[in-house]
C-alpha positions, -999 to +999 in steps of 0.1 A: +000+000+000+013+034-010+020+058+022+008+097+024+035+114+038+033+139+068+031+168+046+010+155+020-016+144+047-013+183+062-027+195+032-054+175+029-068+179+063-065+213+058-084+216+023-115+191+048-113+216+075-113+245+049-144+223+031-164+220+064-157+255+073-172+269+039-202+245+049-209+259+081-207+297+067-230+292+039-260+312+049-292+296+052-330+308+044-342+312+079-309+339+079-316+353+048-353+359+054-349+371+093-327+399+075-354+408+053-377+405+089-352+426+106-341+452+081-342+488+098-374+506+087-376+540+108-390+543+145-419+554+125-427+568+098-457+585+076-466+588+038-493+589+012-501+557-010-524+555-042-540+523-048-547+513-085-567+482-088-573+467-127-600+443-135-595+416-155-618+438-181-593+466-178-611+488-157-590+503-123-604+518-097-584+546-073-583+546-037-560+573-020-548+567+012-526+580+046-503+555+063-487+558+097-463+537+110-449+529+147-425+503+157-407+502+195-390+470+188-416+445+203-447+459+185-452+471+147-483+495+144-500+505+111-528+526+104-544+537+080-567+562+065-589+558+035-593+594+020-604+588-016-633+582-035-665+589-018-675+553-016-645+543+010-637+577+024-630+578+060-625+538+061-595+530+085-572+501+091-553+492+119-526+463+122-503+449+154-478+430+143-457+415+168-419+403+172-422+371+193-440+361+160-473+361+177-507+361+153-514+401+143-541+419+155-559+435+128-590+460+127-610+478+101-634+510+109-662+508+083-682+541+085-708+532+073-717+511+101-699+531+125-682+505+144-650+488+146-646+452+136-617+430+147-606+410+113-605+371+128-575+350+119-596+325+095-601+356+073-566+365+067-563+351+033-596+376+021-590+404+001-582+436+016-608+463+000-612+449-030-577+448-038-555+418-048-533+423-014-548+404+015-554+413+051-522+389+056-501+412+034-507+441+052-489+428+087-452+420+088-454+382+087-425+363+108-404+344+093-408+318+120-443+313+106-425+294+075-394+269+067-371+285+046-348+266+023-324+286-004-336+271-041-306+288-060-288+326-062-292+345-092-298+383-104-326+406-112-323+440-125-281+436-120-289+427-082-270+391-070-306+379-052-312+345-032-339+328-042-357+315-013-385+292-008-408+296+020-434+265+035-460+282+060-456+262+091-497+257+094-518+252+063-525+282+042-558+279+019-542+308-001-509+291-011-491+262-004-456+280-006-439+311-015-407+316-035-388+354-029-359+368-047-340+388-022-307+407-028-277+402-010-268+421+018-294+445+012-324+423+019-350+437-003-373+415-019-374+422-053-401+398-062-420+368-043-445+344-062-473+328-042-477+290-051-510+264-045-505+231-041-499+221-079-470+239-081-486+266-103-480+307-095-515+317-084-500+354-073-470+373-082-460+405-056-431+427-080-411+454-066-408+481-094-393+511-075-373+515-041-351+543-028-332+549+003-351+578+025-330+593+054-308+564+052-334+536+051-345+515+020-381+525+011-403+503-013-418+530-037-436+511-060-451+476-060-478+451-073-497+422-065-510+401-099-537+372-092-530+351-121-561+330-115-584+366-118-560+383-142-564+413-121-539+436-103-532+461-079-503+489-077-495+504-044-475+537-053-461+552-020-453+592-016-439+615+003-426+594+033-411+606+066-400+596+091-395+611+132-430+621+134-430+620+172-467+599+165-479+594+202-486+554+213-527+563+216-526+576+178-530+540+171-561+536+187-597+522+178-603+557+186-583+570+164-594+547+137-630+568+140-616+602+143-595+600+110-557+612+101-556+639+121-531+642+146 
């Protein structure tokens, strides 16, 4: 039998510790999407959004909006404030969204029948006014609510992206499983399709515009497609701030009745 000398076996135990080492850095899709999770979004913030919703006919409909935003670290708060057309004027929204991964609390103010109704967690896969987001997309959702697995890496748009594929931990009826592309180091999803149990894209969420506001990435521009309705909705965001100095009670039931004011 032919020996390895000293040396000879040096090197090799040094290229299988260099081996495992490069195995145990490899970043995994729980990291990569818990950096998307944890990505620094402002204290607060406010802005304006216009909502553009397309029919599979063609025809959009407008709705206007005012979003304020609130986040200490354990709790994320959103509100917002319907303030065109006529028909959902005054409407209001209001979201808790929670670090420990905890289910979100989620409200809507309908004025026309002047109460507040608490959304229930079996209805988080409805539509959210019409739209083709749902009540789900509107919280943050934790990554812990999924198993992540990295499919591949490759580039949109001249970004290097993981591609990630997410499994919700309990049953969705919406989708069986998501798949995000998510740049590198920056961890901004640039798109994420939404898959049933066939495999087959049933909703596709694109990221057309994003821009870094006071230091912090800002998605500008965005828009959910239902393939199975051939309809859409755009979410164009404006004028954004953030430090608003919003007090804790601003996001209120209360509130939610009273309007944007502040």
């Amino acid at each position: 039998m032919k020996k390895i000398n000293r040396k000879h076996f040096l090197v090799l135990a040094a290229l299988v510790l260099l081996s495992l080492a490069n195995l145990q850095a490899q970043t995994t899709g729980a990291e990569v999407m818990d950096e998307v999770y944890r990505r620094p979004s402002g204290d607060n913030m406010q802005a304006t959004l216009n909502m553009t919703i397309t029919n599979s006919r063609g025809s959009t409909r407008e709705r206007s909006i005012v979003q304020f935003r609130q986040d200490d670290g354990n709790t994320e708060k959103k509100i917002m404030f319907f303030t065109a057309p006529a028909d959902v004027k005054n409407t209001s929204f209001l979201s808790y969204s929670y670090s420990d991964g905890k289910d979100d609390d989620q409200w809507i103010y309908l004025p026309a029948l002047g109460r507040v109704r608490r959304i229930a967690s079996d209805k988080s896969n409805e539509s959210f006014m019409g739209s083709d987001f749902t009540y789900d997309d509107m919280g943050a959702r934790h990554p812990d609510e999924d198993i992540h697995t990295i499919l591949r890496e490759e580039q949109i748009d001249g970004w290097d992206c993981y591609v990630v594929e997410s499994v919700p931990v309990k049953p969705n009826d919406d989708y069986a499983k998501t798949t995000s592309w998510v740049i590198k180091d920056e961890w901004i999803g640039l798109k994420k399709e939404f898959l049933d149990s066939k495999n087959s894209v049933v909703r596709e969420l694109s990221i057309d515009e994003y821009e870094k506001i006071d230091g912090i990435w800002v998605i500008t521009d965005m828009t959910m497609s239902n393939l199975e309705k051939n309809s859409s909705t755009r979410i164009m965001m404006n004028e954004v701030s953030f430090d608003n100095n919003l007090r804790d009670s601003f996001f209120s039931e209360r509130q939610m009745k009273m309007g944007p004011r502040t």
